[in-house]
C-alpha atoms as one frame of an Amber mdcrd trajectory, in Angstrom:
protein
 113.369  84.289 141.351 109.797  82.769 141.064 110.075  83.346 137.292 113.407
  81.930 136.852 112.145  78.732 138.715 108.584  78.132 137.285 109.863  79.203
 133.742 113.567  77.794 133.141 114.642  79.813 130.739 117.685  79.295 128.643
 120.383  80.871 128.484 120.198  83.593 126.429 116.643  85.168 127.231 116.083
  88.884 126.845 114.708  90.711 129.748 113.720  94.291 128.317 112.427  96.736
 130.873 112.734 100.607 131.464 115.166 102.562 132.902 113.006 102.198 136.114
 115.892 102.271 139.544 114.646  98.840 139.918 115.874  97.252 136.710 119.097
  99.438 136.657 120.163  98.206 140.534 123.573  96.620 140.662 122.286  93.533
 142.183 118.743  93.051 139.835 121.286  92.624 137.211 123.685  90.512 138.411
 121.090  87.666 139.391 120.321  88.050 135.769 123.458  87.591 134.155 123.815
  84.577 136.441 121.250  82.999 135.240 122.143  83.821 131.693 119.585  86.231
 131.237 120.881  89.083 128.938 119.425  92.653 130.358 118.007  95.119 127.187
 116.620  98.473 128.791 115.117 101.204 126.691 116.238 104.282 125.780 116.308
 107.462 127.780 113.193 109.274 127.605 111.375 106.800 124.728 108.260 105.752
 126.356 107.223 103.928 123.375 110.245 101.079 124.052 108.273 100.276 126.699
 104.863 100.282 125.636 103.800  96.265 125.688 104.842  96.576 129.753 103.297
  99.831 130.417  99.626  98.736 128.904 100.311  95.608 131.193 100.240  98.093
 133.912  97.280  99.859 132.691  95.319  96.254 132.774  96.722  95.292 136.172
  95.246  98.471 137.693  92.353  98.600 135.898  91.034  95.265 136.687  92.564
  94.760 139.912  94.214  97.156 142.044  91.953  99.828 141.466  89.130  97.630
 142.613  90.413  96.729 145.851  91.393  98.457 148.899  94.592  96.071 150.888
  94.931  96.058 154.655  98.489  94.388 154.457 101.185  94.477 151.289 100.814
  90.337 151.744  96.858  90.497 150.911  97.780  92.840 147.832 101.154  90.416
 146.964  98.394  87.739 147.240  95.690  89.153 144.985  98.094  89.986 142.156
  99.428  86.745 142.392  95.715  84.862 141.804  95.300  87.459 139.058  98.606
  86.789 137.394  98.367  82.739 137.789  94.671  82.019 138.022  93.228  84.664
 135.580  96.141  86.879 133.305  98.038  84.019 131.929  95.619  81.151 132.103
  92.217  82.163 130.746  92.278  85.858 129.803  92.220  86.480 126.311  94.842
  89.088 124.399  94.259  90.929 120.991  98.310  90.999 121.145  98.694  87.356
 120.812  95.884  86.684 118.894  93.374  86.004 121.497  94.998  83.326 122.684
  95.927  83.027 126.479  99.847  83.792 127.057  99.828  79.859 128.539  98.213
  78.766 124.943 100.832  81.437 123.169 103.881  79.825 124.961 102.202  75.836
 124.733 101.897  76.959 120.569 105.614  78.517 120.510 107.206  75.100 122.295
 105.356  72.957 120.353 106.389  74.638 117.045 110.140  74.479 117.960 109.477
  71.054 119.013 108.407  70.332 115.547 111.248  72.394 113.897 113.773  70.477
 115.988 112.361  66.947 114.288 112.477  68.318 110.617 115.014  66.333 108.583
């Protein structure tokens, strides 16, 4: 829900995830679909459909959760939170997107389709 809200997305978006219980639950998919958010899951036993979220992981471990120790789920649910907002998206730098921040990688993509939209 705090995606939907702080992103907007239109209708139409691809959510791709594993097979994880999570993503397959009944009601995970339903708030999807009514938000116009089309589900795409990857196939049985191919880890490599997967692979973009899975070295996310890898990151958010290895420069986070395996550094800390959490006395409550809420000081964990905090800490990824500042690493997400204040540090992931906003200021680290990914080979993937070619080192650009995923805020600068989105800001580039609107703007583009901003300018496409104004072509005669």
């Amino acid at each position: 829900d705090m995606a939907i809200a702080r992103q907007r997305p239109a209708p139409g978006l691809t959510h791709h995830s594993d097979r994880g219980v999570q993503f397959a639950a009944h009601e995970y998919r339903k708030r999807l679909r009514q938000h116009g958010i089309v589900c795409s899951m990857s196939r049985k036993g191919d880890c490599w459909d997967n692979a973009p979220m899975e070295s996310f992981y890898a990151t958010l471990k290895g420069e986070l959760v395996e550094q800390c120790d959490y006395l409550t789920r809420d000081d964990a649910r905090a800490d990824v939170f500042q690493f997400l907002e204040g540090w992931y998206n906003r200021r680290r730098l990914h080979s993937a997107l070619g080192y650009l921040t995923p805020e600068q990688k989105v800001a580039a993509f609107h703007a583009a389709a901003s300018a496409a939209q104004h072509c005669p």
